[in-house]
C-alpha positions in Angstrom: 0.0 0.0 0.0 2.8 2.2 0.1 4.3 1.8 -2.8 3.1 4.9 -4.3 4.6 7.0 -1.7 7.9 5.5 -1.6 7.6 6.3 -5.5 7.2 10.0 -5.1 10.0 10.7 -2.4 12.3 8.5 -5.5 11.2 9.8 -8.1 10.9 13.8 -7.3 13.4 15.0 -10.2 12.1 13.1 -12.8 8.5 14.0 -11.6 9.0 17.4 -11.3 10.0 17.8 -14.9 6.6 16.2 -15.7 4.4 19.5 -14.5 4.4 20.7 -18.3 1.6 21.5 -20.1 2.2 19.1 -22.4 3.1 15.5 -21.4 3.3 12.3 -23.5 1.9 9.8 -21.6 2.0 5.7 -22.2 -0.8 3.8 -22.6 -2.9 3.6 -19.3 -3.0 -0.3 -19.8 0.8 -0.4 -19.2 1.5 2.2 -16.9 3.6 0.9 -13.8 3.6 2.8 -10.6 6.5 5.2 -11.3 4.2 6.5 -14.3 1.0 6.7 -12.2 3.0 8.6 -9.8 4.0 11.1 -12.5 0.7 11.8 -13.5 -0.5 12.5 -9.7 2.2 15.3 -9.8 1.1 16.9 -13.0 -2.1 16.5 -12.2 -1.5 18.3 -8.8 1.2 20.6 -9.7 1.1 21.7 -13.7 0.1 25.0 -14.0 -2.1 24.6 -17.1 -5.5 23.2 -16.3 -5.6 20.9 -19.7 -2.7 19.5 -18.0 -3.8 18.5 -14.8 -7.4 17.1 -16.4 -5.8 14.8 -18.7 -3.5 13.5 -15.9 -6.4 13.1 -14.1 -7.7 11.2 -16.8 -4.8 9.0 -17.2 -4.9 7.9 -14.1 -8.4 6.9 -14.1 -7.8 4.5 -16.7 -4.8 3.0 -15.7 -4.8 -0.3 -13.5 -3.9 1.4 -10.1 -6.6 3.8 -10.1 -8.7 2.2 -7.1 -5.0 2.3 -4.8 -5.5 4.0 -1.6 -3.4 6.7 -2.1 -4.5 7.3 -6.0 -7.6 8.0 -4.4 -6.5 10.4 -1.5 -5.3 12.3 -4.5 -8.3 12.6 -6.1 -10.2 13.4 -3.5 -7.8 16.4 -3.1 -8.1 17.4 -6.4 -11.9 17.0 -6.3 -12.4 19.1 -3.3 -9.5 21.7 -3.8 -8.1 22.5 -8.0 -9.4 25.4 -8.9 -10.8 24.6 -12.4 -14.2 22.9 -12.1 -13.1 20.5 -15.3 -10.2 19.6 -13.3 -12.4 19.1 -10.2 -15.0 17.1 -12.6 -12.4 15.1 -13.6 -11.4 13.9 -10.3 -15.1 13.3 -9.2 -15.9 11.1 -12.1 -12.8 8.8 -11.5 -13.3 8.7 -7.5 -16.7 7.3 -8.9 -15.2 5.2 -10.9 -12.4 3.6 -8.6 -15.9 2.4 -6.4 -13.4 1.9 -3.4 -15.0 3.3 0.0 -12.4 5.8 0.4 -14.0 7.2 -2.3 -17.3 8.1 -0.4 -16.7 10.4 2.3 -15.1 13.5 -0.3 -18.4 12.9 -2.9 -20.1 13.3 0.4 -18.8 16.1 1.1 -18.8 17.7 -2.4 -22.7 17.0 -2.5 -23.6 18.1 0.7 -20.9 21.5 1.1 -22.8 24.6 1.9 -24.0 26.5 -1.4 -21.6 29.0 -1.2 -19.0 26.7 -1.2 -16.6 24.1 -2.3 -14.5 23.2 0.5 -15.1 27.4 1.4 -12.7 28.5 -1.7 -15.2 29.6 -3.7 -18.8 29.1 -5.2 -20.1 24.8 -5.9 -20.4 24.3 -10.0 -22.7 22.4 -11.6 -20.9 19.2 -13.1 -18.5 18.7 -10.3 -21.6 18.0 -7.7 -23.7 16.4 -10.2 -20.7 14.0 -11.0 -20.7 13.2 -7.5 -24.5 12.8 -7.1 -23.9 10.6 -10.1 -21.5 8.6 -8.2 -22.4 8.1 -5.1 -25.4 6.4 -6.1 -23.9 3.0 -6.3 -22.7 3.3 -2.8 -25.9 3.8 -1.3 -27.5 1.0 -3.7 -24.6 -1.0 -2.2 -25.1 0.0 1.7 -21.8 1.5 1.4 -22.8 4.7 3.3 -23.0 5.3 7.1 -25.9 6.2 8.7 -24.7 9.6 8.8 -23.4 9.6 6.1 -27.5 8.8 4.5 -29.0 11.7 6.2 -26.6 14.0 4.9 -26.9 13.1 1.2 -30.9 13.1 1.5 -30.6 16.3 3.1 -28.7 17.6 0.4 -30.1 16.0 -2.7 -33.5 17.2 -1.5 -32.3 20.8 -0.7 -30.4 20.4 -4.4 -33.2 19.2 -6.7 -35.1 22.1 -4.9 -33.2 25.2 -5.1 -30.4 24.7 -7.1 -29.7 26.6 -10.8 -27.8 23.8 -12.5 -30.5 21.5 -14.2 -27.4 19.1 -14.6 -27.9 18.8 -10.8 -31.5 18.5 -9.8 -31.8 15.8 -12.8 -28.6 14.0 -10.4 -30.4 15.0 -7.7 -34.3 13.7 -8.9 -32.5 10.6 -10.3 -30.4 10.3 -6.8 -33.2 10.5 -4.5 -35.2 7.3 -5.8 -32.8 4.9 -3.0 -34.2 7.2 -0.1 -37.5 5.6 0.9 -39.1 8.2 2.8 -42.1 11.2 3.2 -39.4 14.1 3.1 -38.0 12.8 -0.5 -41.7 12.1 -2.0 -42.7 15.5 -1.0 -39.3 17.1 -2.6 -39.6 14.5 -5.7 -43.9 15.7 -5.7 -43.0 19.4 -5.7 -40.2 19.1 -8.3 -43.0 18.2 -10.5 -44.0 21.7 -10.8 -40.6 23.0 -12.3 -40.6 24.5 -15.7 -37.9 22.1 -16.7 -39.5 19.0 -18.3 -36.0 16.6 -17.6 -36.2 17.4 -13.7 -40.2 16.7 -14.0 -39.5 13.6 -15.7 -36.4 12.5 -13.4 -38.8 13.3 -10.7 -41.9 11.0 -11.7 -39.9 8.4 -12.8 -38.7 8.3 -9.0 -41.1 8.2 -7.7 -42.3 5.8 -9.8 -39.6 3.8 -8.1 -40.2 4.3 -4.6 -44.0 3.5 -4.8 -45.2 1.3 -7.7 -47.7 4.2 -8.7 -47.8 6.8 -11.5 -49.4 10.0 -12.2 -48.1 11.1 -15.7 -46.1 14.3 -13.3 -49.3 15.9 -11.5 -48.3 16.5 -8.8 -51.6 17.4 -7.7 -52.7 14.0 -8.2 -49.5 12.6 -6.4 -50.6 14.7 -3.5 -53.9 13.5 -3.5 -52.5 9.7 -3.3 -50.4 10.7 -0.7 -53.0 11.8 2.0 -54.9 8.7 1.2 -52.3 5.6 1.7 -50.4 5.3 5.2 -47.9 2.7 3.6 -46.9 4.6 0.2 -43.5 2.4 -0.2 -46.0 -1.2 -0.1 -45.4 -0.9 -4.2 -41.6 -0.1 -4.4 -39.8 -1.3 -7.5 -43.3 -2.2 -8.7 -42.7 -0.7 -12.1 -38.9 -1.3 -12.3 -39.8 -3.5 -15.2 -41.1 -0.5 -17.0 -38.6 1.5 -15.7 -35.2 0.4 -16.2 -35.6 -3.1 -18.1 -33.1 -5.3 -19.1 -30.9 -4.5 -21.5 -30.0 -6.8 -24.2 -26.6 -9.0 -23.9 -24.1 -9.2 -26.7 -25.7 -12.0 -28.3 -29.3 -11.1 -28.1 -28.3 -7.3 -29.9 -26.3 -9.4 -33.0 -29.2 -11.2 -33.5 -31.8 -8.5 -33.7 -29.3 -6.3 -36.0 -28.6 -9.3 -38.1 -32.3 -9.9 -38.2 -32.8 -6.2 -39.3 -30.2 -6.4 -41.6 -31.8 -9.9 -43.5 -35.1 -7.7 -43.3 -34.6 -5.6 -46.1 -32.5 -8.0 -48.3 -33.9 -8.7 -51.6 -31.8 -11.4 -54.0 -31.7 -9.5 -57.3 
């Protein structure tokens, strides 16, 4: 687990000649940890922004991306680089890595005050809806503490409510489906009356989710259904099948093309 460190003490000449704004890198595949170490300290340290998001990039697809302290860096560079793309970047590839260290700085990215990233400066759009984005297979996974839970309700709710990025009340709309309870059906019913059709449609298909019931987005009618039923999570996952159904495999997609393809064959 310490590899990576010993690597940067060795390796600070070479490294620091790396913090250009141009850098040939290998391919991620066959990166080894010297070169992962190099692109953690262009990624932290190169003045041009371009720089440090494609370093950030590299990283993400290169085997050791998911190592403890390829992670601590991220979450640095998530919470801290001052470009938002770089920040983006880093969010997206902490989601990626789907190792638990991973959790507690998309927590915090999702639920920082509005004002704020980490109190530098004012919370942009992609980054927090790349983290709403990736936290979501943590809670689907139990991977969040109890705390931890209440926090990112709190947030998403207070998100899909007030905040001006569309990008991040759809994350939020689409987030809020694993929270079964009142506070999120009421935030999910009154995000139905938005002017933006994607948040309205995030929003029913939600609560779709959550109860097994649909309205077609009034959320007049939702309200209605809601004084009326003491038990309005009885029909959860009700109409996943309509929701999110299977996807075709590999085999099942090369037959339907090839089948479209013989369709409109005629033998001259």
């Amino acid at each position: 687990m310490a590899w990576l460190a010993a690597v940067f003490l060795l390796c600070g000449a070479a490294l620091g000649g790396c913090a250009r704004s141009h850098v040939r890198y290998k391919h991620p595949a066959f990166m080894n940890e010297a070169d992962c170490a190099a692109c953690l300290r262009v990624a932290l340290d190169a003045e041009s922004a371009d720089a440090r998001r494609e370093a950030v990039v590299q990283v993400s697809k290169s085997p050791h991306f998911a190592n403890e302290i390829v992670v601590r860096v991220l979450a640095t560079i998530a919470r801290a680089d001052k470009s938002e793309s770089v920040r983006y970047a880093a969010a997206r590839a902490l989601a990626k890595s789907e190792v638990l260290g991973a959790v507690e700085p998309l927590v915090e990215i999702v639920s920082a005050p509005d004002d704020s990233v980490s109190g530098s400066g004012p919370r942009l759009g992609m980054v927090c809806a790349a983290a709403l984005e990736g936290l979501g297979p943590f809670v689907a996974r139990g991977g969040l503490s109890d705390e931890q839970r209440c926090a990112c309700e709190a947030a998403a709710i207070d998100l899909l409510k007030k905040h001006l990025s569309r990008d991040v009340r759809l994350s939020a709309a689409r987030f809020l489906r694993r929270f079964p309870s009142r506070g999120v059906l009421n935030a999910l019913i009154d995000a139905l009356d938005q002017r933006d059709f994607g948040v309205v449609y995030q929003s029913e298909r939600s609560l779709m989710h959550l109860t097994g019931e649909t309205f077609d987005c009034n959320a007049a009618a939702w309200r209605k259904w809601l004084t009326t039923t003491d038990a309005p999570f009885a029909g959860a996952g009700l109409l996943d099948h309509k929701l999110y159904p299977d996807e075709k495999d590999w085999w099942e997609r090369t037959l339907q093309t090839t089948r479209e393809t013989f369709a409109g064959f005629r033998p001259k």
